[in-house]
VOGU-994947 format. One record per residue (C-alpha): x, y, z. Coordinates in pm, whole numbers, padded with zeros to 5 digits. Example, Ala and Ser with C-alpha at 12.3 -4.5 7.8 and 13.67 -1.06 7.14 Angstrom:
<nodes>
      x      y      z
  01230 -00450  00780
  01367 -00106  00714
</nodes>
This chain:
<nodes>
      x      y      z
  10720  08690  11029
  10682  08532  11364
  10958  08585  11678
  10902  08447  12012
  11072  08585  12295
  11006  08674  12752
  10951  08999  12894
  11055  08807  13282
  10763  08595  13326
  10555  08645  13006
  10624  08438  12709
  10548  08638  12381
  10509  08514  12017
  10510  08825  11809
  10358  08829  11440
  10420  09064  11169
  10367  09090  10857
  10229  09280  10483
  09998  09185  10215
  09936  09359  09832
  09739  09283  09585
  09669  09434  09276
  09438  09338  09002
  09395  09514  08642
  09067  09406  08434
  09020  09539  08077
  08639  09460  07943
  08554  09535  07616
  08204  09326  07515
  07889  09413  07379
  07578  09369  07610
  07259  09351  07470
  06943  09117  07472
  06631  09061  07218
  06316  09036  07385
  06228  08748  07138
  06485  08506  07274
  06280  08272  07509
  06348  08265  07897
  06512  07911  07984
  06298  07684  08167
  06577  07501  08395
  06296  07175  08480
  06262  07165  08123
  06483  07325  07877
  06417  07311  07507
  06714  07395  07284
  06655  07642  07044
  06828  07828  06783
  06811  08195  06762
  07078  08413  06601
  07309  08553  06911
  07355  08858  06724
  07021  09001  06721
  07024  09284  06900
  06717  09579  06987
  06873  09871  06985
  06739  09976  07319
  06853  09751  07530
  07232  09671  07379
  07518  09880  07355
  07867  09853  07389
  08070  09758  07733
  08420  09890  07768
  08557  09941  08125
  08912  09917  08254
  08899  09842  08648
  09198  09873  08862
  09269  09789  09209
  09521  09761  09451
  09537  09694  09842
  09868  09702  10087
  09777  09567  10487
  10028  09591  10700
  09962  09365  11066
  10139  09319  11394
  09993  09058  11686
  10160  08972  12010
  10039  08672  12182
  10144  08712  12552
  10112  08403  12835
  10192  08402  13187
  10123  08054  13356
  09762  07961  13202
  09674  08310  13126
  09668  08422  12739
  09647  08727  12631
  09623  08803  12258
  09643  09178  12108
  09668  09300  11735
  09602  09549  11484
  09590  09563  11134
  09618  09874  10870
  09475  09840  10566
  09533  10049  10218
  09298  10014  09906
  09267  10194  09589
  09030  10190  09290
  08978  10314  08986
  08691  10247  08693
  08731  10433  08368
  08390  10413  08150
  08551  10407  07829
  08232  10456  07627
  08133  10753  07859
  08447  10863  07932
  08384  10876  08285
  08626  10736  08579
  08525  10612  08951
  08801  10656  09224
  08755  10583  09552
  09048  10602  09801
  08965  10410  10152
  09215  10341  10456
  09139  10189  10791
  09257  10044  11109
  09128  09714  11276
  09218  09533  11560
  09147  09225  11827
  09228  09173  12195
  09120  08879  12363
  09225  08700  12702
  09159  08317  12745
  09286  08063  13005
  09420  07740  12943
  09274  07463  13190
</nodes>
């Protein structure tokens, strides 16, 4: 939201404003590889058919995670000018959660982090 508005001499344009976001991803695939697929040469590829489902045992195994996030930012910035002088100021907070649940291990990741930011800056207008 933006409001302009004079403290006696100084014009202000004041900016406000949130932001969320929030994502869900589900993932349930089957990784794997079989060392007797050949690599892809990209200068010179040569289809060939192998069977996609071959699998060796050591290096496949099931994939199932469940990732969750979610972020709220919350911002204010007042832009302040007297005659050519322009004076900027803001800060931001900032809110984001996530979660990862390893459904094959049965395992979950959290991780909680907050934090503040901000900008100044003074310019003048020739």
């Amino acid at each position: 939201m933006q409001s302009k508005f004079a403290t006696g001499d100084i014009d202000h344009t004041l900016l406000t404003g949130v932001d969320f976001m929030r994502m869900r991803n589900d993932i349930n695939a089957w990784f794997g590889y079989d060392d007797s697929v050949p690599l892809l040469n990209l200068y010179n590829p040569v289809n060939t058919d192998f069977d996609f489902n071959a699998k060796d045992p050591a290096n496949s195994g099931p994939y199932r995670i469940l990732n969750k996030q979610k972020q709220t930012g919350v911002y204010v910035q007042d832009q302040a000018q007297w005659d050519k002088v322009l004076v900027t100021l803001g800060g931001r907070y900032d809110w984001a959660d996530q979660e990862s649940l390893n459904r094959v291990a049965g395992t979950t990741d959290k991780r909680d982090d907050k934090q503040f930011t901000w900008r100044g800056g003074v310019n003048y207008l020739f």
